[in-house]
N, CA, C and O atoms as a DFTB+ gen file, in Angstrom:
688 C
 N C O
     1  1      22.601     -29.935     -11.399
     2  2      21.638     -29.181     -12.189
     3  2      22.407     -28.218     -13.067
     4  3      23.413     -27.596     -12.728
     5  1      21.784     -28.178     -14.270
     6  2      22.375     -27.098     -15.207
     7  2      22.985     -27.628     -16.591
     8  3      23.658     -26.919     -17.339
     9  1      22.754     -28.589     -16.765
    10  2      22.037     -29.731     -17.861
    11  2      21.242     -28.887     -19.020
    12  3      20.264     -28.381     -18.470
    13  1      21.267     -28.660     -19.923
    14  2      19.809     -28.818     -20.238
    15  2      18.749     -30.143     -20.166
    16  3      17.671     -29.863     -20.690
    17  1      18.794     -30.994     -19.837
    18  2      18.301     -32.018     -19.936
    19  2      17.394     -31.712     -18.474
    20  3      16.164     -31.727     -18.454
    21  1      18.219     -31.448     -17.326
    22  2      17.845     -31.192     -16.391
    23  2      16.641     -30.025     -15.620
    24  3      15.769     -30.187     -14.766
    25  1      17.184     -28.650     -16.529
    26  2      16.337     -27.731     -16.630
    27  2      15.776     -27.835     -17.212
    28  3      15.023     -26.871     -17.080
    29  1      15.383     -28.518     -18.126
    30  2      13.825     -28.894     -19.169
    31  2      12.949     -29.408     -18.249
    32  3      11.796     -28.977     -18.231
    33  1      13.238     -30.099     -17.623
    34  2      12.862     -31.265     -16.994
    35  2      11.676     -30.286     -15.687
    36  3      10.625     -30.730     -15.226
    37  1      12.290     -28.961     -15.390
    38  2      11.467     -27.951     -14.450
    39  2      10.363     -27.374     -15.267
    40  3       9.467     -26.792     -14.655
    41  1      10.284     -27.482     -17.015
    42  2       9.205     -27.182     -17.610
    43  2       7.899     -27.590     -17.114
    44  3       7.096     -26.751     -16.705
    45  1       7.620     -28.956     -17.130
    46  2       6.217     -28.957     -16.629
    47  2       5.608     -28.456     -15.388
    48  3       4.412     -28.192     -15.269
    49  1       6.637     -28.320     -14.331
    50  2       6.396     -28.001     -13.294
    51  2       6.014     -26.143     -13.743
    52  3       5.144     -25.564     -13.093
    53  1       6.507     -25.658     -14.483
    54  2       6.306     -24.418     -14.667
    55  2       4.905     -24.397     -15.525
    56  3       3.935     -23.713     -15.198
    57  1       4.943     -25.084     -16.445
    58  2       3.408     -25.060     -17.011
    59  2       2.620     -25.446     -15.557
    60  3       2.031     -24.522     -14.996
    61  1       2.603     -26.499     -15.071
    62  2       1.605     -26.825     -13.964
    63  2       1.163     -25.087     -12.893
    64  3       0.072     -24.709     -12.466
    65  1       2.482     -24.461     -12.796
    66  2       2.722     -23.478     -11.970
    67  2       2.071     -22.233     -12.349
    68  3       1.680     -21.391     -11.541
    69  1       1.967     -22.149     -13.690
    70  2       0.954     -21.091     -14.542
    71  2      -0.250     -21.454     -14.502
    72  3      -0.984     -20.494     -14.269
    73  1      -1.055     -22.894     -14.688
    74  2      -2.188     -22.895     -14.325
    75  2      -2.971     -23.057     -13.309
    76  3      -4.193     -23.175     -13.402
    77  1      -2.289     -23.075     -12.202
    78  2      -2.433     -22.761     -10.552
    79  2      -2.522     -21.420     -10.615
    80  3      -3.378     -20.993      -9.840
    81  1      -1.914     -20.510     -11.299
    82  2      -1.856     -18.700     -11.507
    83  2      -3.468     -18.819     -11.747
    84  3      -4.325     -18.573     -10.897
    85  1      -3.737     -19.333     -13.343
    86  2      -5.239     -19.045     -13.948
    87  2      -6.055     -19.657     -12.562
    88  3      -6.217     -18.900     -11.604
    89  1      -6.420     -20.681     -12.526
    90  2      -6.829     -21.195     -11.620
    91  2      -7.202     -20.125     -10.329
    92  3      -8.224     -20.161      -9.643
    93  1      -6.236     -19.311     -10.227
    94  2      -6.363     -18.446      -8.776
    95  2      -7.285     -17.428      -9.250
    96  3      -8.374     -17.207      -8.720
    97  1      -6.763     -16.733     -10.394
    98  2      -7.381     -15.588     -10.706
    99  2      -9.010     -15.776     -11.008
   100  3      -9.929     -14.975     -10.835
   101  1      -9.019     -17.310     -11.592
   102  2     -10.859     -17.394     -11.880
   103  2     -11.562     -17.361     -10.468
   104  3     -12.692     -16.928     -10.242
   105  1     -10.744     -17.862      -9.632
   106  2     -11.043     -17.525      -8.061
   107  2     -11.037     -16.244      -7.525
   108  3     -11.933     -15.889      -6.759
   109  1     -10.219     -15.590      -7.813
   110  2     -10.235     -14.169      -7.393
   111  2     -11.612     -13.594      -8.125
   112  3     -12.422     -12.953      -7.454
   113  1     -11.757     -13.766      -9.055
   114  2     -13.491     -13.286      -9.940
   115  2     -14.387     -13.854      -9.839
   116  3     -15.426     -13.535     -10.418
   117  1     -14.298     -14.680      -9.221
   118  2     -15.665     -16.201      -9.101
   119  2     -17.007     -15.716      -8.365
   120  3     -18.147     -15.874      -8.803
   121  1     -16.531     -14.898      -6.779
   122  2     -17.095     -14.065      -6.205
   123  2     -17.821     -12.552      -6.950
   124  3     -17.026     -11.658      -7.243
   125  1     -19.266     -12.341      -7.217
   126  2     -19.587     -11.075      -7.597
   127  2     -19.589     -10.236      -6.522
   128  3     -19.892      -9.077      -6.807
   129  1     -19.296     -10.500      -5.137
   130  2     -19.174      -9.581      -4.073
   131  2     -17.910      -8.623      -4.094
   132  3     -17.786      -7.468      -3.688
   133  1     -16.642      -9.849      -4.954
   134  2     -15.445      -8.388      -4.866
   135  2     -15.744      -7.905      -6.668
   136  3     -15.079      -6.894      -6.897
   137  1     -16.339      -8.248      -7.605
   138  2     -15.768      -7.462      -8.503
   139  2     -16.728      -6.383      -8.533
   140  3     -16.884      -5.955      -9.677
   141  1     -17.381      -5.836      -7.706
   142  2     -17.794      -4.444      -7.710
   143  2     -17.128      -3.584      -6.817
   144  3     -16.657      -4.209      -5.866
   145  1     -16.845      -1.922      -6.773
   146  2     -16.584      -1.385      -6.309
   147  2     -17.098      -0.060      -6.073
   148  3     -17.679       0.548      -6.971
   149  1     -16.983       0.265      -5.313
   150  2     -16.834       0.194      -3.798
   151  2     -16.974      -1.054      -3.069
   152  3     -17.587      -1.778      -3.852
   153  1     -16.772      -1.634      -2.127
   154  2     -17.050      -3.135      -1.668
   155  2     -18.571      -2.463      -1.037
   156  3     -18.649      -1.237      -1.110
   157  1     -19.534      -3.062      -0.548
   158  2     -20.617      -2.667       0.444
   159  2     -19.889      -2.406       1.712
   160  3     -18.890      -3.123       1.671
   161  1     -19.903      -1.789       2.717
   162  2     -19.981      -1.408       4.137
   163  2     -20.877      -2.069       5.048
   164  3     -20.560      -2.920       5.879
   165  1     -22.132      -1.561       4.800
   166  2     -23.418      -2.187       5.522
   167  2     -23.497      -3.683       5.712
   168  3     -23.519      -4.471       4.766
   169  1     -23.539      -4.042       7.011
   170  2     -23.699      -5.898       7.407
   171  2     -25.082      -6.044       5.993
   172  3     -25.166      -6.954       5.169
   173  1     -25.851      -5.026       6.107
   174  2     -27.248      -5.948       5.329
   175  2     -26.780      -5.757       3.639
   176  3     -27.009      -6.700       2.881
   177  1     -26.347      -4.930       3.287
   178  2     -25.666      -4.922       1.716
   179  2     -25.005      -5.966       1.742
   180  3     -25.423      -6.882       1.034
   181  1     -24.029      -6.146       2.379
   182  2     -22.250      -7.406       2.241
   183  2     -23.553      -8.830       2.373
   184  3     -23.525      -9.567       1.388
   185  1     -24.426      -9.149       3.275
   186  2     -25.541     -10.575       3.048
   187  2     -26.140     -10.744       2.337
   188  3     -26.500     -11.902       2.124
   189  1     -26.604      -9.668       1.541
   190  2     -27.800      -9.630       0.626
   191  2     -26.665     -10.177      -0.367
   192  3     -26.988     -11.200      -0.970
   193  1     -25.260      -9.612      -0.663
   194  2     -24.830      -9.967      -1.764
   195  2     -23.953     -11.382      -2.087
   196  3     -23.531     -11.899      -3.121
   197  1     -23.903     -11.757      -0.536
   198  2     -23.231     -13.233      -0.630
   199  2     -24.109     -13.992      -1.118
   200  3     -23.973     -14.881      -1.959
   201  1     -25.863     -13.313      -0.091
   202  2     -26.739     -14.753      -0.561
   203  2     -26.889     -14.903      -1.432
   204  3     -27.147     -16.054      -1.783
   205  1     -26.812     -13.493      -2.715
   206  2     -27.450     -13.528      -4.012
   207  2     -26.154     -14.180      -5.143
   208  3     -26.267     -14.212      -6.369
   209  1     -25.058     -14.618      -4.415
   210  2     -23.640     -14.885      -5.197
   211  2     -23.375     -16.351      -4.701
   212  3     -22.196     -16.618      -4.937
   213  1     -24.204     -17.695      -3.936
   214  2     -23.667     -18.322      -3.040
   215  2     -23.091     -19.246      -4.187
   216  3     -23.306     -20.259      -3.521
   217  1     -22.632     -19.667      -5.156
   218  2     -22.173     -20.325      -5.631
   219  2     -20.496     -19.972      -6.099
   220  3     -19.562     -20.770      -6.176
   221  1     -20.505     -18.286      -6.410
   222  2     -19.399     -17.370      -6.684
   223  2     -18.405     -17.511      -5.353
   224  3     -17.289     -18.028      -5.417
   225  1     -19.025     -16.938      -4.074
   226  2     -18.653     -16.798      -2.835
   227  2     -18.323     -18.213      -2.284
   228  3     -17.306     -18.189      -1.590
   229  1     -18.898     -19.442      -2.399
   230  2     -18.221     -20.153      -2.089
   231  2     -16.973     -21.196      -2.962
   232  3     -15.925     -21.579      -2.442
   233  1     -17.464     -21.534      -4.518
   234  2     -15.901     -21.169      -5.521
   235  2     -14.675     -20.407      -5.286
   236  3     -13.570     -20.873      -5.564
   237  1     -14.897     -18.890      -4.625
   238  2     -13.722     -18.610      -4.656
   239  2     -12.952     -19.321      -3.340
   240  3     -11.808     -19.761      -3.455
   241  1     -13.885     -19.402      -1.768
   242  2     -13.587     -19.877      -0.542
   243  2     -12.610     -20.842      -0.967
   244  3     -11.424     -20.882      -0.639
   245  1     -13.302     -21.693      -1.811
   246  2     -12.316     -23.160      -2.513
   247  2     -11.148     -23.322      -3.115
   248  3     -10.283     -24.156      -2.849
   249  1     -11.145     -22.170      -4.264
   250  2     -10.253     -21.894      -5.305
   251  2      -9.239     -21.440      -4.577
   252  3      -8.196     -21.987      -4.936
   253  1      -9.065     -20.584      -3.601
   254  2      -7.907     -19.415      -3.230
   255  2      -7.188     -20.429      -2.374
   256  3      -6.039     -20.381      -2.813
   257  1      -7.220     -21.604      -1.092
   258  2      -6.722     -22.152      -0.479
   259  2      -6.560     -23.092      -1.283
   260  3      -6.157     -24.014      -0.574
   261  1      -6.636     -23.554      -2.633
   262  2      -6.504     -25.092      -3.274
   263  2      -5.207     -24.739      -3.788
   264  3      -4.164     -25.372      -3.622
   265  1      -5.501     -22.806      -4.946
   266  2      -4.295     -22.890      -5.392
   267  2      -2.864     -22.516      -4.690
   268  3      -1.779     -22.743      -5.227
   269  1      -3.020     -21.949      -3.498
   270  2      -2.078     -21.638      -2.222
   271  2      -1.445     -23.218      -2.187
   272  3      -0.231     -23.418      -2.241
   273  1      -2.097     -23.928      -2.122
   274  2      -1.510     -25.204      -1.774
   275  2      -1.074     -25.872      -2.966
   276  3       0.089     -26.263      -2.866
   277  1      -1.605     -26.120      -4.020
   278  2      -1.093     -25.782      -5.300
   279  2       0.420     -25.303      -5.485
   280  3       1.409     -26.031      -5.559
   281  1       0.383     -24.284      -5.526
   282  2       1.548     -23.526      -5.331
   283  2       2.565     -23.398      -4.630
   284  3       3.584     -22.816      -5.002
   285  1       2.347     -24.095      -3.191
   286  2       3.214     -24.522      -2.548
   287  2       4.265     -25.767      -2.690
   288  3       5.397     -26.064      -2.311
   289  1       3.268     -26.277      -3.418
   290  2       3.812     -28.178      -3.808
   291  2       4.598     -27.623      -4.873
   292  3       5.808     -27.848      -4.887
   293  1       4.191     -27.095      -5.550
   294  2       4.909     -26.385      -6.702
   295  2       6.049     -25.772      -6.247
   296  3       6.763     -26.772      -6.172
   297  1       6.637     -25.007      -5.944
   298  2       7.634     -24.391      -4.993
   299  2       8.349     -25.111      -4.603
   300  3       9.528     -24.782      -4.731
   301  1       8.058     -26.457      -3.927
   302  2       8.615     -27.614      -3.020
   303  2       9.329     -27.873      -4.389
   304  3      10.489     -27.601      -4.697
   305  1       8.162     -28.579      -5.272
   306  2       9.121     -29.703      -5.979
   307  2      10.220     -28.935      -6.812
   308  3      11.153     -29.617      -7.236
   309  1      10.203     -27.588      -7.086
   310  2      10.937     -26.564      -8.062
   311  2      11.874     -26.629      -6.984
   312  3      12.661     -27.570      -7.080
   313  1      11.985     -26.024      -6.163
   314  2      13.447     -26.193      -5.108
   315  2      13.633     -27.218      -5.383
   316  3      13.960     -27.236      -6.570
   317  1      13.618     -28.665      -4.755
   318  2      14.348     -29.542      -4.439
   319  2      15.000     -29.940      -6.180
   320  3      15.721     -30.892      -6.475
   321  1      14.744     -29.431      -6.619
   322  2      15.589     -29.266      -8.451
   323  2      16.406     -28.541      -8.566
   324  3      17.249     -28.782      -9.429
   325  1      16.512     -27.466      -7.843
   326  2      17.711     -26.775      -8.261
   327  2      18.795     -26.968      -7.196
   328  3      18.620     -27.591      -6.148
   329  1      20.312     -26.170      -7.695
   330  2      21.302     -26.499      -6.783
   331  2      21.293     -25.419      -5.698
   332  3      20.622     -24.406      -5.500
   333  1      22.457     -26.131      -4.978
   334  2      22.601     -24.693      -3.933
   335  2      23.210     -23.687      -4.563
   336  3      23.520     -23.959      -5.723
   337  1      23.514     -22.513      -4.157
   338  2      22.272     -22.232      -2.772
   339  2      20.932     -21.884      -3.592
   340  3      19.904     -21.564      -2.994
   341  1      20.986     -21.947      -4.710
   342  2      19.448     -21.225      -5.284
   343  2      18.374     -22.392      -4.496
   344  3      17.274     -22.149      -3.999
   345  1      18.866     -23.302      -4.545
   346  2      17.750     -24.151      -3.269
   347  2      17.166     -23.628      -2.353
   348  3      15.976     -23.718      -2.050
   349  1      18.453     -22.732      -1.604
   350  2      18.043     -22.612      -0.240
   351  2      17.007     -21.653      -0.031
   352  3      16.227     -21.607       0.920
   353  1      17.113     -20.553      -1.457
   354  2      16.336     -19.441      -0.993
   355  2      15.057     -19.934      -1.905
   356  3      14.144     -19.110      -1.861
   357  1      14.788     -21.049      -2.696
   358  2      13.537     -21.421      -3.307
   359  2      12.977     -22.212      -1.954
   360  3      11.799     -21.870      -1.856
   361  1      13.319     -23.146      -0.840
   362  2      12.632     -23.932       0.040
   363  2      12.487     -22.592       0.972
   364  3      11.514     -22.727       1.715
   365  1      13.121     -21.407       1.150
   366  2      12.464     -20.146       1.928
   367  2      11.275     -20.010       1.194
   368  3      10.210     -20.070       1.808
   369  1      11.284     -19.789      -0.353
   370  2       9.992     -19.269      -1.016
   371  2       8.917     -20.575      -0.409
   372  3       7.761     -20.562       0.015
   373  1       9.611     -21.314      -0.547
   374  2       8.126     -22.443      -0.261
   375  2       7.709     -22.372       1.315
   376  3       6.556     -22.514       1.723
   377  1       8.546     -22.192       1.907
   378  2       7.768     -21.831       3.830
   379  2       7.323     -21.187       3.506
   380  3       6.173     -21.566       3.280
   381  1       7.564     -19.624       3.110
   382  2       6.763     -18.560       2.412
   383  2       4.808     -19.167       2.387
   384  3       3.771     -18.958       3.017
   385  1       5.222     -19.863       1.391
   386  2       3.936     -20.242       0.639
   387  2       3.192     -21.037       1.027
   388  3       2.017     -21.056       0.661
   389  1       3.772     -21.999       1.976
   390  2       2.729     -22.803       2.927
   391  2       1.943     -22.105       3.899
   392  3       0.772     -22.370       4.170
   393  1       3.166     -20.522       4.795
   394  2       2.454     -20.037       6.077
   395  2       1.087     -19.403       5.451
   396  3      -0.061     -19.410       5.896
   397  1       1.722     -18.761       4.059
   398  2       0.808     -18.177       3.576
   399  2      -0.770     -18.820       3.337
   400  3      -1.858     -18.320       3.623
   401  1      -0.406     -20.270       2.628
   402  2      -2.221     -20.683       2.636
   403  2      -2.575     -20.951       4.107
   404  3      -3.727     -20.862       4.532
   405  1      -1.679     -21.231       4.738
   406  2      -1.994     -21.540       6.461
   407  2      -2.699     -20.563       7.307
   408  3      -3.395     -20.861       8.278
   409  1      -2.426     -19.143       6.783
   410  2      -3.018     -18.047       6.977
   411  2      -4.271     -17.949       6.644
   412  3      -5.140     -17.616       7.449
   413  1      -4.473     -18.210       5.514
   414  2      -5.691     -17.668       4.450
   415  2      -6.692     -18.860       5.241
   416  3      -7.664     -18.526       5.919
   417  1      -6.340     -20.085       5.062
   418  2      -7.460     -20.978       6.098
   419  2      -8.595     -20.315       6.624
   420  3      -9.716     -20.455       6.134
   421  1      -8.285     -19.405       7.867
   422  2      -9.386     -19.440       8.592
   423  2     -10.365     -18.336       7.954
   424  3     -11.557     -18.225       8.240
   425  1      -9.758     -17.654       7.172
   426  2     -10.635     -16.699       6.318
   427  2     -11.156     -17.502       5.696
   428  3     -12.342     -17.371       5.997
   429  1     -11.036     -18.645       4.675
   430  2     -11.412     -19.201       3.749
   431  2     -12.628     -20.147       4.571
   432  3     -13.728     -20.412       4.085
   433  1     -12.230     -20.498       5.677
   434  2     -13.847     -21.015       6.447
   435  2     -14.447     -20.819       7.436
   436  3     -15.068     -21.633       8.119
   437  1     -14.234     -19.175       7.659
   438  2     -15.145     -18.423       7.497
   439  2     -16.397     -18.038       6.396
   440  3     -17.617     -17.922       6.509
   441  1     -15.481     -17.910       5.333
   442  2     -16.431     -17.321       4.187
   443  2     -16.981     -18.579       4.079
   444  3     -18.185     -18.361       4.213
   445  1     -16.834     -19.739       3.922
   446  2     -17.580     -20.851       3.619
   447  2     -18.566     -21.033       4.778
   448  3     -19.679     -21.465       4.477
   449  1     -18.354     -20.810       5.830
   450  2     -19.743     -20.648       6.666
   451  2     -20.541     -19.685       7.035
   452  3     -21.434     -19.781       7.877
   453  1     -20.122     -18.344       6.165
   454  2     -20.986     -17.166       6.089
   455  2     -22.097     -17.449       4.823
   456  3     -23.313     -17.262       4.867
   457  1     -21.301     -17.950       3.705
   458  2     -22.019     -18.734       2.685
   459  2     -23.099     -19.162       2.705
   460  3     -24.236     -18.957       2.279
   461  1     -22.342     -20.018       3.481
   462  2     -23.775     -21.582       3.541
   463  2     -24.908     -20.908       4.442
   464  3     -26.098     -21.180       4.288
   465  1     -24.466     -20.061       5.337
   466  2     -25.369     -19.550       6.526
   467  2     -26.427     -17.969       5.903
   468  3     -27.303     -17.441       6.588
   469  1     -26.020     -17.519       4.518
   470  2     -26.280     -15.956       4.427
   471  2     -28.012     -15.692       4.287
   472  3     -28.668     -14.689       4.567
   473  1     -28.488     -17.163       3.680
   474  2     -29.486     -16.905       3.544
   475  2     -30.351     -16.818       4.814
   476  3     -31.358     -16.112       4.760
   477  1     -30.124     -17.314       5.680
   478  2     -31.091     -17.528       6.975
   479  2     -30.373     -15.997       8.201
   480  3     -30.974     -15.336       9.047
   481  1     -29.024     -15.948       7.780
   482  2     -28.902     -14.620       8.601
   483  2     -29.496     -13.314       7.897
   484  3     -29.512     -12.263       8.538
   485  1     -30.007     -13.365       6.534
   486  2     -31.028     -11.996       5.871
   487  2     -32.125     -12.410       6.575
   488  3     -32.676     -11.404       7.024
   489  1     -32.855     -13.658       6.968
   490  2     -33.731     -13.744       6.897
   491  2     -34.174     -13.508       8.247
   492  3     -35.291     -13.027       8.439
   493  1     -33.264     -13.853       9.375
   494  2     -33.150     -13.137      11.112
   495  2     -32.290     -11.881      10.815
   496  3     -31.531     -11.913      11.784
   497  1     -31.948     -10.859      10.132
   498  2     -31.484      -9.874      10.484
   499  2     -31.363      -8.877      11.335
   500  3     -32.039      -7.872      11.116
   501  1     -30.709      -8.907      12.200
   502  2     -31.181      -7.541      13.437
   503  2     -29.544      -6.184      13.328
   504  3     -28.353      -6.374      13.573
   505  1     -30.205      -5.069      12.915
   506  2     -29.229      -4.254      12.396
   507  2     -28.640      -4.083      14.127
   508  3     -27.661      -3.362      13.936
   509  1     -28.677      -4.269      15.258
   510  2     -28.339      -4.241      16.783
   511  2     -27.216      -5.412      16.610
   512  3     -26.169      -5.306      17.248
   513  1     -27.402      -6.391      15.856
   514  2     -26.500      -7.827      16.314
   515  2     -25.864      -8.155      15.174
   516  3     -25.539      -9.309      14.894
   517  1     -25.586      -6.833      14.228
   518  2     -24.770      -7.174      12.698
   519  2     -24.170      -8.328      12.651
   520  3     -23.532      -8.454      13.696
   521  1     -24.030      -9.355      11.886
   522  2     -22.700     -10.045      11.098
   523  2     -21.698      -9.767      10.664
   524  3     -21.615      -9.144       9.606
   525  1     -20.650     -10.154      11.361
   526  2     -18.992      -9.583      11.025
   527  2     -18.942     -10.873       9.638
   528  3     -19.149     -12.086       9.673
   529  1     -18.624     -10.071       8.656
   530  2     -18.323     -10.447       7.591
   531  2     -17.118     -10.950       7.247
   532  3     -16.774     -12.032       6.772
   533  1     -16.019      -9.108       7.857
   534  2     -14.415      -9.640       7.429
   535  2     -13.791     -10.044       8.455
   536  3     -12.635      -9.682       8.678
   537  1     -14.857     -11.353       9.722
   538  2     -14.154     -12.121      11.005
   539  2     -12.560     -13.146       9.724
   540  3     -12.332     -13.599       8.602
   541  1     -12.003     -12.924      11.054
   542  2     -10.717     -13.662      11.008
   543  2      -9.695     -12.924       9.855
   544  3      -8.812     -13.544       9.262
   545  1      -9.998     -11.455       9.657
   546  2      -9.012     -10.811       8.392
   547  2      -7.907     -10.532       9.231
   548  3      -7.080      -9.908       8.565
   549  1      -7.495     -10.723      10.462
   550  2      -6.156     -10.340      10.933
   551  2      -5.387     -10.851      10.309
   552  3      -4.283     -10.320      10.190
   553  1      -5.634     -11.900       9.762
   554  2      -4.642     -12.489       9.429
   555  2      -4.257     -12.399       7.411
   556  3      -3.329     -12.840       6.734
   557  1      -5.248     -11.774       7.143
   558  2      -5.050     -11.270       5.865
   559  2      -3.675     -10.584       5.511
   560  3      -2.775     -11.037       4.804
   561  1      -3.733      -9.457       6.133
   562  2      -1.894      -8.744       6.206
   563  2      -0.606      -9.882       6.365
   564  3       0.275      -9.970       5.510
   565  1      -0.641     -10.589       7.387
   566  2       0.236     -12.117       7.115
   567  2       0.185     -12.993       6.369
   568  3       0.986     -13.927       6.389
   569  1      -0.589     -12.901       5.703
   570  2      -0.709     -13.818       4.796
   571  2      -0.719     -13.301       3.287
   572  3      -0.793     -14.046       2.310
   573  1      -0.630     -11.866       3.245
   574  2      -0.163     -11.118       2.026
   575  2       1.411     -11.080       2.303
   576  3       2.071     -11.868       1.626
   577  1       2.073     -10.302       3.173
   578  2       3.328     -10.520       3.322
   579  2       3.632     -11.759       2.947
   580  3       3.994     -11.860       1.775
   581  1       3.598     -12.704       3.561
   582  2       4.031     -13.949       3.154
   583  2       4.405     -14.325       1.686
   584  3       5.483     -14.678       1.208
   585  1       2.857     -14.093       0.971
   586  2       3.039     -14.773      -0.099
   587  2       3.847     -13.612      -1.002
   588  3       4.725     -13.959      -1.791
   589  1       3.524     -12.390      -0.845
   590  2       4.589     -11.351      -1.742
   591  2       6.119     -11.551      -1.732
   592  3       6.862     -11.347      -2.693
   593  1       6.626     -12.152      -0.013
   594  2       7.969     -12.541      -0.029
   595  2       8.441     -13.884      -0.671
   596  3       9.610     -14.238      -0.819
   597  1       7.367     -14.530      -1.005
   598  2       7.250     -16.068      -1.858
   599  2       7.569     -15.681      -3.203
   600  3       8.308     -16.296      -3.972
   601  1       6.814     -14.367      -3.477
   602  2       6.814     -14.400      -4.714
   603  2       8.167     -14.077      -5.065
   604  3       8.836     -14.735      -5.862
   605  1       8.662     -12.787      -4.298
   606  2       9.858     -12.158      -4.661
   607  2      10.956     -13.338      -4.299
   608  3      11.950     -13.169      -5.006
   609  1      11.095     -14.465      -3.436
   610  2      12.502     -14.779      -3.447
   611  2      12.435     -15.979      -4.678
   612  3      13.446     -16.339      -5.281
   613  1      11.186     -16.484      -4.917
   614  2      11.165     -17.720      -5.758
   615  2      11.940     -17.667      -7.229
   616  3      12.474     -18.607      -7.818
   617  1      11.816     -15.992      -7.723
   618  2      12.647     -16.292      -9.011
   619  2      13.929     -15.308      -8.009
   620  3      14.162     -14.434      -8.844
   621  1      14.395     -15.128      -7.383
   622  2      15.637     -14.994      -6.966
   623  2      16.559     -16.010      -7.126
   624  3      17.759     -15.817      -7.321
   625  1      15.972     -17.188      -7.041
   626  2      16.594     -18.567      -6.591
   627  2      16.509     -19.549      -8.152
   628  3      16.415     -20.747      -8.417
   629  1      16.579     -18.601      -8.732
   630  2      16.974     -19.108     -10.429
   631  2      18.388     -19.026     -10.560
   632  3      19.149     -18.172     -10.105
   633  1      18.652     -20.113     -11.299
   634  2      20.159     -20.087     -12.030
   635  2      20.253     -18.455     -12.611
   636  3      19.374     -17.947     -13.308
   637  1      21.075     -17.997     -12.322
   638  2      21.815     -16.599     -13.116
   639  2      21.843     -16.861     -14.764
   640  3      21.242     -16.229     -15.633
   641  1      22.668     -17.912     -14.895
   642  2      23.133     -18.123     -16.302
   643  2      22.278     -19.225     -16.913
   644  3      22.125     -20.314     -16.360
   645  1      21.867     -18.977     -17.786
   646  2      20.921     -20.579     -18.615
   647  2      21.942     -20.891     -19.544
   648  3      22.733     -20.001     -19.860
   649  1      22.052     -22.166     -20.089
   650  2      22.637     -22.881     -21.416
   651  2      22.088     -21.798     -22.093
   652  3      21.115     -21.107     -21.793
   653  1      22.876     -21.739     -23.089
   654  2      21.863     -21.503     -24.741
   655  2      21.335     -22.562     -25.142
   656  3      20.882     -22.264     -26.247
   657  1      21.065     -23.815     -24.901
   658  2      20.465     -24.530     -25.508
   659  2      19.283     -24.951     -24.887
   660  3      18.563     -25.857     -25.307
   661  1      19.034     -24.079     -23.578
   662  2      17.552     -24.291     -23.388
   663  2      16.787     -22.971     -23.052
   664  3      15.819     -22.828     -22.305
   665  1      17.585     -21.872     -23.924
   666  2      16.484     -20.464     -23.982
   667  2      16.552     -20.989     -25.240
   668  3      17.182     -21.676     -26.044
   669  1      15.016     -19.927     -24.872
   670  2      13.872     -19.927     -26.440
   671  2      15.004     -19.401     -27.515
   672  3      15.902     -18.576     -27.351
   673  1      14.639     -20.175     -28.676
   674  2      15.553     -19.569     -29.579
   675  2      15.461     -17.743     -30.237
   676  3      16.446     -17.156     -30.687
   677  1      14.060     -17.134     -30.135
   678  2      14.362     -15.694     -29.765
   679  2      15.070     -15.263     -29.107
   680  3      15.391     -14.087     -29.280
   681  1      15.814     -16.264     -27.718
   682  2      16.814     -15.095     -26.888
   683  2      18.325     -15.429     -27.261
   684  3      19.260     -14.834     -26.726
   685  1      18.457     -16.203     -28.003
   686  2      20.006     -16.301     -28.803
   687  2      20.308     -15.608     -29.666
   688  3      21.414     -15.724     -30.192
């Protein structure tokens, strides 16, 4: 590796890798339950607003574990392209990024069966027998670590030096 022919060749994978980014973020907004703030507190506020979002709330359930995995394949195939050792610490970024959607899982179906379920739990509501909403967030904190250390070693594990003949011609 170190071609230009070769490092071009990681372009699409990097376009593919940016629209797994968009992709996430329309997921991160898809839900009208997080883009307000304060979040609700109250079990009967956080139901009222899934039921009234069930198409948002369950888009994002979808979106956030597709592009985790997404992104992981991405990672994979970007390591196994470069040389050592920048390999070694890009296939770390990619464990990184697998534990990470591996994490997010059980949150992600959760919310998909709080979803599907919100309308009929407003409709039995008993403020004595609340609905845990954020069940299975333990694992939220592991699964942020994770992917923040994904993020940080993945461009660690870049070539230092590029050709000049495959930076943009602004950086010559």
């Amino acid at each position: 590796m170190g071609t230009p022919a070769q490092l071009a060749s990681l372009r699409p994978a990097g376009i593919a890798l940016l629209e797994t980014v968009i992709v996430f973020m329309i997921g991160a907004f898809a839900a009208a339950y997080f883009r307000t703030m304060p979040l609700p507190t109250e079990p009967l506020d956080q139901l009222t607003r899934i039921a009234d979002d069930r198409v948002g709330w369950t888009a994002q359930a979808i979106l956030f574990p597709v592009a985790f995995l997404a992104t992981t394949i991405l990672f994979g195939y970007i390591a196994m392209q470069l040389p050592d050792p920048a390999r070694w610490l890009a296939i770390g970024a990619t464990i990184l990024c697998a534990a990470g959607f591996l994490l997010w899982l059980p949150i992600s179906i959760h919310r998909l069966e709080l979803g599907a379920n919100a309308a009929e739990l407003l409709r039995t509501f008993n403020a004595g027998a609340a609905v845990e909403v954020g069940r299975n967030t333990w694992t939220f904190w592991p699964h942020t670590l994770c992917i923040l250390a994904a993020i940080v070693m993945r461009p660690a594990a870049a070539p230092r030096k590029w050709p000049r003949s495959v930076m943009p011609s602004y950086a010559n």
